[in-house]
SEFI-561837 format. One line per 4 residues: number of its first residue (from 1); their letters; for each residue y, z, x of N, C-alpha, C, O. Coordinates in Angstrom, 3 decimals, m for minus. Atoms other than C-alpha are relative to their C-alpha. Layout:
N
NUM> A> Y:Z:X:Y:Z:X:Y:Z:X:Y:Z:X; ...
! end
This chain:
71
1> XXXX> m0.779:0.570:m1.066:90.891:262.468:21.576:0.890:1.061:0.641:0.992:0.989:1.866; m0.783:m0.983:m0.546:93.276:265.564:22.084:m0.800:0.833:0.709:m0.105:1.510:1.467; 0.268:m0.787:m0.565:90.642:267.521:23.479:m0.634:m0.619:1.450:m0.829:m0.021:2.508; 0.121:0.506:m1.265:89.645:265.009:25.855:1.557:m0.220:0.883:1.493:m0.397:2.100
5> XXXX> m0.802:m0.241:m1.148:93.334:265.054:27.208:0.023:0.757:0.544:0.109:0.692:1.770; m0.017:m1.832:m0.045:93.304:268.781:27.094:m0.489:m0.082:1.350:0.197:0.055:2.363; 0.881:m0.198:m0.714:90.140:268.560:29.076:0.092:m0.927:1.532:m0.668:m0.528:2.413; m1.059:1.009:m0.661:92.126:265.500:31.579:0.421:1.203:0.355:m0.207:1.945:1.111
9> XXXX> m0.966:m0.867:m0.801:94.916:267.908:32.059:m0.355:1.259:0.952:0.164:1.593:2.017; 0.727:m1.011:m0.790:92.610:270.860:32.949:m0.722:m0.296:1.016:m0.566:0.555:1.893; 0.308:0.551:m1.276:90.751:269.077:35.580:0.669:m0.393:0.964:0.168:m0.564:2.075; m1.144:0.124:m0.532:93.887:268.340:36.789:0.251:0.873:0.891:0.155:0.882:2.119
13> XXXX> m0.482:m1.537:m0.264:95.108:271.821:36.822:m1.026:0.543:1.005:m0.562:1.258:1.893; 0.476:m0.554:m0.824:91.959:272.635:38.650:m0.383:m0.339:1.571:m0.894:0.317:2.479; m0.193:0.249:m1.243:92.312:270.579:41.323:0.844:m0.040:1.022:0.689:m0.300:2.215; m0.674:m0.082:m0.463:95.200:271.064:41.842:m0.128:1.591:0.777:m0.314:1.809:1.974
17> XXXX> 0.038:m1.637:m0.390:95.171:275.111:42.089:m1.699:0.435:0.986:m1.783:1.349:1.807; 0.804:m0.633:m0.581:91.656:275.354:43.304:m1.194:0.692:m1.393:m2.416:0.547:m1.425; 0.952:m0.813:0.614:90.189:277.428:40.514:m0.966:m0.596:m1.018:m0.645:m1.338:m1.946; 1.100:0.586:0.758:86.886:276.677:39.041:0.021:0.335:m1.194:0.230:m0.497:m2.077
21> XXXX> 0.289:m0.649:1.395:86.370:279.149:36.160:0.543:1.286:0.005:0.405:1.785:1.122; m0.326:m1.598:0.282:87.735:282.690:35.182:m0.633:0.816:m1.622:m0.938:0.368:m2.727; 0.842:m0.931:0.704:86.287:285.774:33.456:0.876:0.892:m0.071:1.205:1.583:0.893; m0.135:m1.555:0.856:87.881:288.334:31.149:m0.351:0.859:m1.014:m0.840:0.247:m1.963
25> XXXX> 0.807:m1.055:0.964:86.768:291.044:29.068:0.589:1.286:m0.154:1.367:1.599:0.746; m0.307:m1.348:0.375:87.500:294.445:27.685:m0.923:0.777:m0.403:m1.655:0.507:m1.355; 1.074:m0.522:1.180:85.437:296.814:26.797:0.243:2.037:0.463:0.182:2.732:1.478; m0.301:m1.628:m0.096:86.262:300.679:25.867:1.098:0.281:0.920:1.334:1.328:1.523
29> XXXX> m1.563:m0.514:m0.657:89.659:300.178:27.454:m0.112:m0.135:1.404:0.865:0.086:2.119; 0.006:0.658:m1.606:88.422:299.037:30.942:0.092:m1.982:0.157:m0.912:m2.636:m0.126; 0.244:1.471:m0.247:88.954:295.215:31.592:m0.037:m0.217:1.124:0.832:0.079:1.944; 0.543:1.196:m0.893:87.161:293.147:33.846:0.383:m1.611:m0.039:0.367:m2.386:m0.996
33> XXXX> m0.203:1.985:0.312:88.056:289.354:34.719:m0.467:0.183:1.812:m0.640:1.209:2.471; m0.178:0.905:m1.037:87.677:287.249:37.941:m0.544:m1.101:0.162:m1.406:m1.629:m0.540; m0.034:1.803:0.236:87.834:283.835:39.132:m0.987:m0.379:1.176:m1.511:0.287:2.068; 0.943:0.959:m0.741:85.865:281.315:40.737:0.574:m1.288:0.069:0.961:m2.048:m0.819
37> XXXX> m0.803:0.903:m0.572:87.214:278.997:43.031:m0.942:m1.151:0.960:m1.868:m0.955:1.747; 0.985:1.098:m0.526:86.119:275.215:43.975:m0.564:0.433:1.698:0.313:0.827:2.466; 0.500:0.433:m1.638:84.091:275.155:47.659:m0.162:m0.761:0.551:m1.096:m1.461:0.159; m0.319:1.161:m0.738:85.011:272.742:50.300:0.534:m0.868:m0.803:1.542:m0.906:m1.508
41> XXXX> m0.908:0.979:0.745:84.717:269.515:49.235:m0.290:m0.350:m1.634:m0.039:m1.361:m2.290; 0.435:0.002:1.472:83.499:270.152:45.849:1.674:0.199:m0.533:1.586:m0.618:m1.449; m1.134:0.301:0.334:87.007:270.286:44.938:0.204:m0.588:m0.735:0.562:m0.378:m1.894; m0.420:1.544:0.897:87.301:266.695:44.242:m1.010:m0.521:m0.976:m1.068:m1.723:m1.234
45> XXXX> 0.783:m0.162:0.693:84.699:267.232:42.018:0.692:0.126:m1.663:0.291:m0.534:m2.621; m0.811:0.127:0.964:87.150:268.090:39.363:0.992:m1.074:m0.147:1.816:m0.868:m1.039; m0.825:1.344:m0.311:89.059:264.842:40.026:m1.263:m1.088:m0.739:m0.963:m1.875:m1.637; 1.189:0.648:0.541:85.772:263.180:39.073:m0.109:0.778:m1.783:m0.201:0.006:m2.737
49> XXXX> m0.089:0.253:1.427:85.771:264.839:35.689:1.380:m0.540:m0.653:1.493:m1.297:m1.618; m1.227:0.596:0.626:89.287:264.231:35.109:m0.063:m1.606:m0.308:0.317:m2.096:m1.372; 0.273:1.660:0.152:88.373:260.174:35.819:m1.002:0.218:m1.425:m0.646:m0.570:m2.301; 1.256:0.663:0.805:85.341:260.318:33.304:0.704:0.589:m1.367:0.291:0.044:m2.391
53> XXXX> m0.553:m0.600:1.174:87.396:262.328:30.614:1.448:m0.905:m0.798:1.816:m0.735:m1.961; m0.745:0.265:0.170:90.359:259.978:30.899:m0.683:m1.588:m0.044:0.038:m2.230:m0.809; 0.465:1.151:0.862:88.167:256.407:30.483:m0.693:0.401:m1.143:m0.455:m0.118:m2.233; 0.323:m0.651:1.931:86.269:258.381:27.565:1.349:m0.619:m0.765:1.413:m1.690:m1.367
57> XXXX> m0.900:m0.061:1.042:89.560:258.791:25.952:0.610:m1.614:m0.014:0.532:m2.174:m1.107; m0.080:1.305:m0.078:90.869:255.064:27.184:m0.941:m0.883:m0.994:m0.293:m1.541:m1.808; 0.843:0.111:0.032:87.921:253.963:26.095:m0.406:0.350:m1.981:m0.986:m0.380:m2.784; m0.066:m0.503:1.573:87.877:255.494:22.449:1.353:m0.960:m1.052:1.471:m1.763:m1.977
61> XXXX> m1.419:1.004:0.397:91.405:254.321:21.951:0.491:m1.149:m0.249:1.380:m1.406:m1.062; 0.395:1.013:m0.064:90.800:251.259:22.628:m1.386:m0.940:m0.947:m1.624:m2.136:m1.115; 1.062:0.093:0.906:87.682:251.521:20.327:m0.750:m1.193:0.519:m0.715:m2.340:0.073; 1.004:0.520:m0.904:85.246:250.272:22.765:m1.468:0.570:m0.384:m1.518:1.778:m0.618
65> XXXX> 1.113:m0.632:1.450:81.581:250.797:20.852:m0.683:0.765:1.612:m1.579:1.605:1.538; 1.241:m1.053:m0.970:80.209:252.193:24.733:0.522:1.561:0.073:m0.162:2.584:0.098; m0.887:m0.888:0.178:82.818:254.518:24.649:m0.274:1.522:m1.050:m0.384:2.738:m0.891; 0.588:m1.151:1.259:81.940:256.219:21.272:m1.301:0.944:m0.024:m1.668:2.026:m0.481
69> XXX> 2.228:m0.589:m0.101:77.891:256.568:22.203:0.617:1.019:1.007:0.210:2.107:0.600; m0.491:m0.641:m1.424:79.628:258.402:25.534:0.430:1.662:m0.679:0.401:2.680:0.012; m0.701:m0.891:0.481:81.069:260.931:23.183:m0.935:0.761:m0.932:m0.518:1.727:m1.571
! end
């Protein structure tokens, strides 16, 4: 259940800010990262997992048996 809030709050976070995914790394003392950011209206795309992550967890809590198969 905590990692489905986690995973709630971060869909959150990414719709709010924009950013899809980020990349870092090190290697031999050079680091590489960069990000990847939603396009258009894919955006609200992360709003859509946040909904399906937050009846999961509803949904668990509630100990709803469709809920559990979902998981």
């Amino acid at each position: 259940m905590a990692l489905l809030v986690l995973g709630c709050i971060a869909s959150i976070a990414s719709a709010i800010t924009g950013v899809q995914s980020f990349y870092w790394s090190s290697h031999n003392g050079a680091v590489e990262s960069s990000v990847t950011y939603w396009q258009g209206s894919r955006r609200w795309l992360a709003l859509v997992y946040a909904a399906v992550f937050a009846i999961t967890f509803y949904g668990i809590y509630r100990r709803f048996p469709l809920a559990w198969s979902a998981v």
